[in-house]
matplotlib code that plots the C-alpha trace (Angstrom):
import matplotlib.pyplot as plt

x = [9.7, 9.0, 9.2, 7.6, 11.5, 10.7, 7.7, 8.2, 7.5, 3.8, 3.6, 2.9, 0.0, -1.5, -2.1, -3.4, -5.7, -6.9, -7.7, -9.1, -12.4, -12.6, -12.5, -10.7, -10.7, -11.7, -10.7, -12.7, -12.8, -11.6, -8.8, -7.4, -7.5, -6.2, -3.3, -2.7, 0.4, -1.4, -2.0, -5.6, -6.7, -5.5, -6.4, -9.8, -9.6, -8.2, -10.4, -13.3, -12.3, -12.0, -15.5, -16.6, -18.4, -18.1, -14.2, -12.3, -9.6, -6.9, -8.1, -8.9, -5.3, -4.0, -6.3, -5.0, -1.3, -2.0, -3.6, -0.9, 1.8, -0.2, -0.7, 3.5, 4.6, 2.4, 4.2, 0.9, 2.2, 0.3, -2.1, 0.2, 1.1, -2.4, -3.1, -0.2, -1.7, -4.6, -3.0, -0.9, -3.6, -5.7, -2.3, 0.3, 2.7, 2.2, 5.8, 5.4, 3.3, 5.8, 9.1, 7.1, 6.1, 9.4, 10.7, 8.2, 9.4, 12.8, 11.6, 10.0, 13.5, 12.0, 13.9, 14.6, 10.4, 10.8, 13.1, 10.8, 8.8, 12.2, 13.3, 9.4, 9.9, 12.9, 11.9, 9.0, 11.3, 14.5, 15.6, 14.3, 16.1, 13.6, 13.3, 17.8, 17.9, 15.6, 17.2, 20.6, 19.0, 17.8, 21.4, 23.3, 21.1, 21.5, 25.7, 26.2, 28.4, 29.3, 26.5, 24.3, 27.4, 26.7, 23.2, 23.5, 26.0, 23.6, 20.8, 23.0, 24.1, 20.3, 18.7, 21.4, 21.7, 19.0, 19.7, 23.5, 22.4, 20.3, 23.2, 25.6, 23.2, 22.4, 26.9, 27.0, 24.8, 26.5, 29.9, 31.2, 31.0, 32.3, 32.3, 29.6, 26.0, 26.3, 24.9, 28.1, 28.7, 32.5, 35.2, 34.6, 31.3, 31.7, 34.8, 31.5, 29.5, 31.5, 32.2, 28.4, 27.9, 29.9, 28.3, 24.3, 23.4, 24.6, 21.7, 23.5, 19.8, 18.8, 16.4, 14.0, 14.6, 14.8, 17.8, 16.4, 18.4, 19.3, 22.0, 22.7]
y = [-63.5, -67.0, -66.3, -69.9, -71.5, -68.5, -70.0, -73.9, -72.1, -71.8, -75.8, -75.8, -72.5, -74.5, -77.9, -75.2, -73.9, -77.1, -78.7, -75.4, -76.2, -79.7, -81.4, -81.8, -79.9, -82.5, -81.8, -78.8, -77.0, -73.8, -74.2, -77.0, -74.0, -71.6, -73.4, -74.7, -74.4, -73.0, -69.6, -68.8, -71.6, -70.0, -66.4, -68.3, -70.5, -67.5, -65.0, -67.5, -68.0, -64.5, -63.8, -65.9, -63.8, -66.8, -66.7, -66.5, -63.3, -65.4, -67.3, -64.6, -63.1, -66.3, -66.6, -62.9, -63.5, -67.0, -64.6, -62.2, -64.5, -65.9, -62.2, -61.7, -64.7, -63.4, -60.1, -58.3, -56.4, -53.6, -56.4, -58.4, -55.4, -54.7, -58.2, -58.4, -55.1, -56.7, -60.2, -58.0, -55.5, -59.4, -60.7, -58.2, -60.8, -62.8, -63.6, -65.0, -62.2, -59.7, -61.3, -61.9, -57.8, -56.7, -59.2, -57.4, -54.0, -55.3, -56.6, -52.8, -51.2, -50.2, -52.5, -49.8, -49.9, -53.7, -53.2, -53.0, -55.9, -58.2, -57.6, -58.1, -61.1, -62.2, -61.5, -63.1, -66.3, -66.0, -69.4, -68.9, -68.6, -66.8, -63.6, -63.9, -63.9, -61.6, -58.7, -59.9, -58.9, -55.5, -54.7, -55.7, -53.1, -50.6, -50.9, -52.7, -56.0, -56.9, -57.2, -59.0, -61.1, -62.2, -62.3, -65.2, -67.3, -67.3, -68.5, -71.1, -72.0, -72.7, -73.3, -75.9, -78.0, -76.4, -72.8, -73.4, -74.9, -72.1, -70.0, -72.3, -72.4, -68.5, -67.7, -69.9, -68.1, -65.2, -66.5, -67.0, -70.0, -73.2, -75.9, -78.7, -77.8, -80.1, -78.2, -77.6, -74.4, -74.5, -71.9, -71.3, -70.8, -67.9, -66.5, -66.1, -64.4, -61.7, -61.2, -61.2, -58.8, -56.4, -55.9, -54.0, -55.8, -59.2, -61.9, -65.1, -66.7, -68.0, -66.0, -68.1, -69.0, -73.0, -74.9, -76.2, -79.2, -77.2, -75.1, -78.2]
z = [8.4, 10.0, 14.2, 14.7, 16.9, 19.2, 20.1, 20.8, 24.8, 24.1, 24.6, 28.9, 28.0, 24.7, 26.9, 29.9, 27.1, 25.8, 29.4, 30.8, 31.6, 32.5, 28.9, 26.0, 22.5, 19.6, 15.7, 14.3, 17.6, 17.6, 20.1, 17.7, 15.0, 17.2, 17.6, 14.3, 12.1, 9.3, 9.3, 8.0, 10.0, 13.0, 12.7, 11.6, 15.0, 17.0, 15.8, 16.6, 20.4, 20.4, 19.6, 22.3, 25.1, 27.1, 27.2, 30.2, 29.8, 30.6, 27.0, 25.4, 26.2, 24.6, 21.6, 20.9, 21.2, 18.6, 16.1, 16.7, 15.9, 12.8, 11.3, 12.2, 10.5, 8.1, 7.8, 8.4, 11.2, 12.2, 12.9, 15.3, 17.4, 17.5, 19.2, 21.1, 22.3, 23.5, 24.8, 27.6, 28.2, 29.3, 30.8, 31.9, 32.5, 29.0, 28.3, 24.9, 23.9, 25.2, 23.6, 20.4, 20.4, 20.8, 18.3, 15.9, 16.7, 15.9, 12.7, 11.8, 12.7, 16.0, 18.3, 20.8, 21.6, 22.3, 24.9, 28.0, 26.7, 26.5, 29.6, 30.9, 29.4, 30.2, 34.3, 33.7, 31.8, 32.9, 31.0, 27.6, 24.7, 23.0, 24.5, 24.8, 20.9, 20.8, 23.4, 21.2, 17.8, 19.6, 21.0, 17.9, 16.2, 18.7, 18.6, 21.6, 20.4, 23.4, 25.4, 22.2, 21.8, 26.1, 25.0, 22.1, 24.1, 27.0, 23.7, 22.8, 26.5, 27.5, 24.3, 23.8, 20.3, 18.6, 19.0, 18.0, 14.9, 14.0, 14.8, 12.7, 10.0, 9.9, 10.5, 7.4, 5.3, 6.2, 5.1, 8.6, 9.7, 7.3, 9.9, 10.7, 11.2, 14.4, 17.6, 19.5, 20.2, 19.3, 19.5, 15.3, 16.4, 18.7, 16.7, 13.7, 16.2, 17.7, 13.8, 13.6, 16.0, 14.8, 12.2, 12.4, 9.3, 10.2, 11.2, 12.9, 12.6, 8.8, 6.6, 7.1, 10.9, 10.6, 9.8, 6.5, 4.8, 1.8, 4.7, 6.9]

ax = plt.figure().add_subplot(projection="3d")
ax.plot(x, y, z, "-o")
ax.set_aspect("equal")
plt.show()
């Protein structure tokens, strides 16, 4: 499972972060590891910030909900829920943190236990595209095609090129959708959705959660 699109939000908190406290992180720091693409580097980075006494909770909440999102891309995710835990218990109104819980309660088949955190998320975040994909996946699950189907043209109407190509890319893997993998959310587009989301078992995203060249 690779959740690392539903993230690209965490860029205005990782500069906050990085400036917090009058200087800048340099190479080796923890932060820089903390908010690294590699994995053991961040749970190693994360994990170090978190062990800080020094910390400010507001940090700290952020340094958990890294780490979380390291140990879900990781599939280790008793571990993530356990730090996204934490992260909201520091920062009730965490937005990330919440979307990315609920997207790993989706991921355990538990997507009904996400559903407070999504909406949290989404009245915390109105705009994001995130926690909309997201509360999509958990209705599609739950039966409700209609409302999921609202749900991922509202993705694709404010995530804009990117989210429809991860939706093109995902419809085509599927065997939906055979046009271009271009960004524009056409009518063949949306006709693959609603196909989509009538079906439980049908993911509009790819497997892998990045419109890889091998698909495009």
């Amino acid at each position: 499972m690779k959740k690392a699109f539903k993230c690209k939000w965490i860029a205005v908190v990782a500069a906050l972060l990085l400036l917090s406290g009058g200087g800048l992180a340099v190479a080796g720091d923890p932060m820089v590891d903390c908010l690294s693409d590699d994995n053991g580097r961040r749970i190693a980075g994360c994990s170090a910030l978190i062990d800080d006494p020094q910390l400010e909770p507001s940090q700290k909440s952020f340094a958990y909900g890294m780490r979380g999102l390291a140990y879900s891309l990781l599939g280790v995710f008793d571990k993530a829920l356990a730090d996204y835990d934490k992260a909201i218990d520091l920062n009730p109104d965490y937005a990330v943190a919440l979307n990315n819980r609920a997207w790993v309660y989706f991921k355990l088949g538990r997507g009904s236990e996400g559903t407070d955190d999504v909406e949290r998320a989404l009245q915390l975040s109105p705009g994001s595209p995130y926690a909309l994909d997201t509360r999509a996946h958990i209705r599609q699950a739950e039966g409700d095609a209609e409302a999921a189907l609202a749900d991922y043209e509202s993705a694709m109407r404010v995530g804009g090129d990117r989210m429809v190509r991860l939706y093109q890319c995902g419809l085509r893997a599927q065997g939906l959708y055979y046009g271009m993998i271009d960004g524009i959310p056409s009518h063949a587009v949306r006709r693959a959705l609603r196909v989509c989301v009538g079906n439980r078992a049908c993911d509009p995203l790819p497997a892998d959660e990045d419109c890889t060249p091998s698909v495009s």
